[in-house]
N, C-alpha and C positions, 0 to 999 in steps of 0.2 A: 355410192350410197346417196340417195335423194335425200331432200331437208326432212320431209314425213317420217324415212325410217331413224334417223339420227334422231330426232325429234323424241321417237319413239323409243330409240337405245337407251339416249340420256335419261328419260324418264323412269328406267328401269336398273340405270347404275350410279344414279346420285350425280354430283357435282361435277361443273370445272372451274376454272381458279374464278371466273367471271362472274356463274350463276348456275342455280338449282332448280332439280323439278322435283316435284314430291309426285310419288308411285300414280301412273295413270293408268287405263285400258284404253279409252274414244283416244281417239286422233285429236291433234290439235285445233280450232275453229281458226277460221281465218277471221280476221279485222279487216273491216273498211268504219274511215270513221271521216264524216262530211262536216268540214267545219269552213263557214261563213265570215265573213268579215261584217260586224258594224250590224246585225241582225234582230229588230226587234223581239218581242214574243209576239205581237198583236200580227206581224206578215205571216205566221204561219196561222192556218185554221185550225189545226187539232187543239190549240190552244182558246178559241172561242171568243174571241175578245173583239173581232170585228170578221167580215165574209173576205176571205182571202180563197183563192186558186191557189192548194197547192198538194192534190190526193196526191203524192207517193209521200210526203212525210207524211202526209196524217193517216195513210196504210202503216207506216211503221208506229203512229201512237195507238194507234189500234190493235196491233198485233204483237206490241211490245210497251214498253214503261214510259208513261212522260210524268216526267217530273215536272211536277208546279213549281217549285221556290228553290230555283237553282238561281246560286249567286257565281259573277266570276268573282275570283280573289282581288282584281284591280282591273278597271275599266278601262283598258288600254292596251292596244294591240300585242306588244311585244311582252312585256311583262304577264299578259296571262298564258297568253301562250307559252311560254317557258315553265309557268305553273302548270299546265294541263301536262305539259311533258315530263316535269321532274316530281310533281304531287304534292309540293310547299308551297310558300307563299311567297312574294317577294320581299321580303325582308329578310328570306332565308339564303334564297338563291342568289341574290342581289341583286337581279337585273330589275331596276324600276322606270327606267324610260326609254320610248323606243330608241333605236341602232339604226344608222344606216353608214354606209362604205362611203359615202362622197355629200359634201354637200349640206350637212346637217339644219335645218330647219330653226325656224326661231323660237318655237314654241316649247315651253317650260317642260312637258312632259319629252322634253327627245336631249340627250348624250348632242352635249355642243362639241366634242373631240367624235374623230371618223374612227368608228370600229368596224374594220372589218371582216373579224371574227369572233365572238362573242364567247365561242366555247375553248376559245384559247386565249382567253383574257383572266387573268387572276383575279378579278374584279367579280366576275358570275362564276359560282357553284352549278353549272347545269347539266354537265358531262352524263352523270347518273339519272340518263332519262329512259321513259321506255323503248322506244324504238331503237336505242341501244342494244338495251336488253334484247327486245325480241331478237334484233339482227345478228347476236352470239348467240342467242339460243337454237337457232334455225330456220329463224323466218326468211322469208323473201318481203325486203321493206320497200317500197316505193311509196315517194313521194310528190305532189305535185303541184304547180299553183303557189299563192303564197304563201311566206315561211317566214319573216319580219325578225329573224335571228339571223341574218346574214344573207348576203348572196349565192354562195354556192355549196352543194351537200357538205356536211362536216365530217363526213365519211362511212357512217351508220345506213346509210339506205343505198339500195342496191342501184336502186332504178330513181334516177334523180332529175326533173324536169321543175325548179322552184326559181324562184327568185323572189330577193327579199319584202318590197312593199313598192309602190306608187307605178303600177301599169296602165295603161287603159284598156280598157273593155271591148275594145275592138284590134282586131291586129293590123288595120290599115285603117281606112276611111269607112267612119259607121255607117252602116246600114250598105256597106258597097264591099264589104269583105269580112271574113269571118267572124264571129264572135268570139273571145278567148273561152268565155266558160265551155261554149263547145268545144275549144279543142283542145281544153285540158281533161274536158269527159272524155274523148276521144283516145286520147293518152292513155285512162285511168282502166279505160273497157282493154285497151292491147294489151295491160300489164296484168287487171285479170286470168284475161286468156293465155298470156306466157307462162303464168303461174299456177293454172288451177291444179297443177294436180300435185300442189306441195301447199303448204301452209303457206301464207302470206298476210302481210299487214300494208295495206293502202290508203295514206291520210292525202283524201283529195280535197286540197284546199282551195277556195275560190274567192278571190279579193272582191264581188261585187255582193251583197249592194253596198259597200262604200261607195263614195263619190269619185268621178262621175254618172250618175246614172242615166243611161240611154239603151235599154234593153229592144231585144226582136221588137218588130210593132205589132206582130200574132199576139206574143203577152199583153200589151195595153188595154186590149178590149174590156178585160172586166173591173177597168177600173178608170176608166173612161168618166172626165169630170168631177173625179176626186180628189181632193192634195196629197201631195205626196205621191199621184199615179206611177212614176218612173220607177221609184222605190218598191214600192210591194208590186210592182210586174217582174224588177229584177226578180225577188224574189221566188216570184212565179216559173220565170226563166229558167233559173238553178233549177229550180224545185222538175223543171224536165228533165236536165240533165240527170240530177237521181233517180229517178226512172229509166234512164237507161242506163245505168250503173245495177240499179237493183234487176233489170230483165236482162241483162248480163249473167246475172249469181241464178236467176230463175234458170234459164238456159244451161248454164252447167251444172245443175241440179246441185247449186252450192250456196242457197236463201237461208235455207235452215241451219247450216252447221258453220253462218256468221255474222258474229257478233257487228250489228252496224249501229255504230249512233254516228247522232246528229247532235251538234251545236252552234254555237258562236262565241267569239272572245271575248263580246261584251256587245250590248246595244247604243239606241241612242236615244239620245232628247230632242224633240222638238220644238223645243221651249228654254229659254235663255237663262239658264241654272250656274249658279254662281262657281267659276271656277273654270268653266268651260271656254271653248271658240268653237268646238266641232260636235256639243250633243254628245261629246263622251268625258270620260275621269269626273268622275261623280258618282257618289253611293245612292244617289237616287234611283228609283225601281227599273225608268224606262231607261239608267245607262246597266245597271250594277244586275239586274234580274233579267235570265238571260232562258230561252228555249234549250230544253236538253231530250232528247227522245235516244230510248237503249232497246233495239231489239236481239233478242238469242233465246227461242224459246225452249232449246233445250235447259235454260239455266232461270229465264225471266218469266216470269207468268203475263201473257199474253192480256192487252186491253186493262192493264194496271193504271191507275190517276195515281202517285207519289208525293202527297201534300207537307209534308214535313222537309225542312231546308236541308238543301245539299250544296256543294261546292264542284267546281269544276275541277279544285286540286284532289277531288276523288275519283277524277277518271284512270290515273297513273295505276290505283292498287286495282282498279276495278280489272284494268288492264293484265294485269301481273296475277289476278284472278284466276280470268276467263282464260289465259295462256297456262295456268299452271306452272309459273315458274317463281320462285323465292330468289331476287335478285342481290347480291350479293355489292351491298354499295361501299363505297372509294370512303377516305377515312377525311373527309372534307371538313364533318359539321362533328366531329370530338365523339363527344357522347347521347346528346339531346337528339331527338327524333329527326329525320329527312323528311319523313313523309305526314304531314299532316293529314292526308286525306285519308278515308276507310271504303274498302271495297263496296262498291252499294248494289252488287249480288247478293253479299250476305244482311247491309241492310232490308232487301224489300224481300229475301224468303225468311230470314229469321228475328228483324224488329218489327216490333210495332211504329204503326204511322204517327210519331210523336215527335215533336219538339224540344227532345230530350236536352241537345244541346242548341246555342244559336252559331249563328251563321256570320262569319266575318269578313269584311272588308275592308284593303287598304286602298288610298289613292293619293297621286301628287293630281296637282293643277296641270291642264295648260294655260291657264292663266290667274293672275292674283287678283286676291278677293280686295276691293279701296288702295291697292297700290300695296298689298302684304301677300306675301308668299308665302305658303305654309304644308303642311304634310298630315293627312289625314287616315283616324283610323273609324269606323263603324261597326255593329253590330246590332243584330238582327233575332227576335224570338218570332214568335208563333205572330203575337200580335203586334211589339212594338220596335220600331229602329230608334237606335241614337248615334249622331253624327256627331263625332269632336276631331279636331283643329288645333296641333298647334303652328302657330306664328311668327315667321322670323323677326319681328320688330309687331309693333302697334297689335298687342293679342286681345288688347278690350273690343276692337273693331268690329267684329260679327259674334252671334252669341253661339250657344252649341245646339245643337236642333234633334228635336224626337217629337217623332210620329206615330198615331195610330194608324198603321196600316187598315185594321178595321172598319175603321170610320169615315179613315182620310186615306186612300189608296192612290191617291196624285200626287200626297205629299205636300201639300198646299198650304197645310195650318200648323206651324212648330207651338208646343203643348210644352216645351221645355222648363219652362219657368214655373207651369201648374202641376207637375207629376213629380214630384221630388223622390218619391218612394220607387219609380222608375226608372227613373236618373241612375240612383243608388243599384238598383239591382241587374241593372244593364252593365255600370261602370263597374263593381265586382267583377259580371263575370266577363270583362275584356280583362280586368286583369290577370284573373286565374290563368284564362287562352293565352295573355303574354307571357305571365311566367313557366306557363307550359312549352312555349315555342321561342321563349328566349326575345321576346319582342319590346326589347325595353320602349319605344312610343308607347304600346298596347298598354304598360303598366303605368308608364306616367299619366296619358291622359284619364285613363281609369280611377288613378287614386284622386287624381284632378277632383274629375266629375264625382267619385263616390264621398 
């Protein structure tokens, strides 16, 4: 029996001890889901913000959903990513700084002990993620590119070509031997092709444009004389490779019946923001505001703009969605919720485009703000952010900062001191979102501020 017809059994006789589908007819969609390292929204075009090369995502914001005011849950490689896969936050999951097997790095936000496996650490709750699920459910999961939760598959994906974080961009000597992002597209098209004629899920990840950036010198042309050219050519660069991913799906007449998004785990700054070394862990817009593009137009309404905030910890239910399966999660977290996120299928056919609820953020530093270390929580409405801080020693040191995004969309003029009835109604509702998700920061520095 192929995974399609099991697929198809299960969904017709309930449970197994692992996970459920509720009664279907259509076959399952396959997943492909392209996620980016360190990616601003301004490198992509569909987002409008500056002239970027990069038509095959902006074919999918066209023919699928792109959300405006997608936040990651924390600005920082490893910690969101384990949010996109388990649909919480990291205060839930516990993973808050990167992991690496050898070697660990000096910088505040990374695990000064060598972990080198994350998902068997009693320290992270991450086990209950989707690509789990799918792979008991009947998928064919392949994964590939970086994965910043360890070095080697944890057992859930079939087809396993990752490694954890810091490669280079070329697999010999640049510009004299292949590019990686080529040859993990290259990968991604054979595992396609192995696949198509059973459901499958394919998280082609690709570590550039993190640094070092030295992409093809074909991509350089349209940005020839700009700052930053290396950067939004990588982008450009990738943005080939999905196009051959996507004429792949067109070729086995398999475009329409898969769900593909686009992301990143967080962007960057270019600009020396307090807390930083690398442009990233920062609730500010250019780290924390990140590109999310969903096409499946059997479920998405085609050429959609999604202005009201979302989270990246919404990709997990959206996932378990679009697969039809009711996962059956491990008795980890007692009684309170796993999954913070909400499907955002059923957001964009059945809400209105409102900023019903706001949008939250946590981060640690990679570096301390006057010589204090501190742990940070934010939140986010329609119009205004407020960022609080607290501090291991010296907390008079910096004040807490909010913004009119409105007025001030760079972030440049903290208003904290003049809005008090803002203050107030920001800091409420981080505390509600913490007592909701068991966040005791959320509610201290909320009552703080309120």
């Amino acid at each position: 029996m192929n995974r399609r017809n099991f697929l198809s059994l299960t969904a017709a006789t309930g449970a197994t001890q692992a996970w459920a589908q509720n009664p279907v007819t259509d076959p399952p969609p396959n997943i492909v889901f392209f996620l980016f390292d360190k990616c601003r929204r301004d490198a992509i075009g569909a987002y409008g913000e500056r002239k970027c090369h990069t038509p095959n995502i902006d074919f999918l914001a066209e023919t699928g959903v792109r959300f405006d005011n997608c936040y990651t849950p924390q600005a920082l490689c490893g910690p969101a990513r384990a949010s996109i896969l388990t649909g919480s936050y990291p205060h839930l999951h516990g993973l808050r700084k990167n992991v690496y097997e050898a070697h660990p790095g000096a910088s505040y936000s990374t695990y000064q002990d060598v972990i080198p496996d994350p998902f068997r650490d009693q320290r992270f709750k991450i086990w209950d993620n989707f690509p789990h699920f799918l792979n008991v459910s009947g998928y064919a999961t392949g994964h590939i590119g970086k994965w910043h939760l360890g070095p080697a598959n944890p057992g859930f994906f079939d087809y396993w070509k990752g490694f954890n974080s810091v490669f280079l961009h070329w697999i010999g000597e640049p510009h004299k031997s292949r590019y990686r992002p080529d040859v993990h597209t290259d990968q991604g098209i054979r595992f396609i092709e192995r696949h198509k004629d059973e459901p499958f899920f394919l998280y082609q990840s690709f570590y550039s444009p993190h640094e070092p950036n030295d992409p093809p010198k074909q991509f350089l042309e349209p940005y020839e004389g700009q700052e930053h050219a290396d950067y939004y050519a990588s982008v450009s660069a990738l943005d080939h490779n999905v196009g051959r991913v996507l004429d792949t799906l067109r070729k086995n007449d398999l475009l329409d019946n898969t769900l593909i998004i686009f992301s990143t785990e967080h962007g960057r700054s270019w600009v020396d923001r307090p807390g930083t070394q690398e442009g990233m862990c920062t609730s500010y817009d250019e780290s924390a505001r990140v590109p999310l593009i969903m096409r499946y137009p059997k479920r998405l309404p085609p050429g959609t703009v999604w202005k009201s905030g979302v989270s990246l910890v919404d990709l997990h239910p959206t996932i378990m969605d679009i697969a039809n399966i009711r996962p059956v999660y491990s008795m980890l977290f007692r009684t309170f919720p796993q999954i913070q996120g909400t499907s955002l299928i059923d957001r964009v056919n059945n809400g209105r485009d409102e900023w019903t609820d706001p949008v939250v953020i946590e981060n640690v530093p990679q570096r301390a703000i006057d010589g204090a270390i501190y742990d940070e929580r934010a939140i986010r409405d329609e119009r205004y952010k407020l960022i609080l801080r607290k501090f291991e020693n010296r907390p008079e040191i910096r004040q807490p900062e909010l913004y009119d995004l409105k007025s001030d969309p760079g972030e440049t003029k903290n208003i904290y001191a003049s809005r008090a009835a803002v203050v107030k109604r920001l800091a409420r509702s981080l505390v509600t979102w913490g007592e909701k998700y068991e966040d005791p920061l959320a509610i201290e520095l909320g009552r703080w501020a309120a």
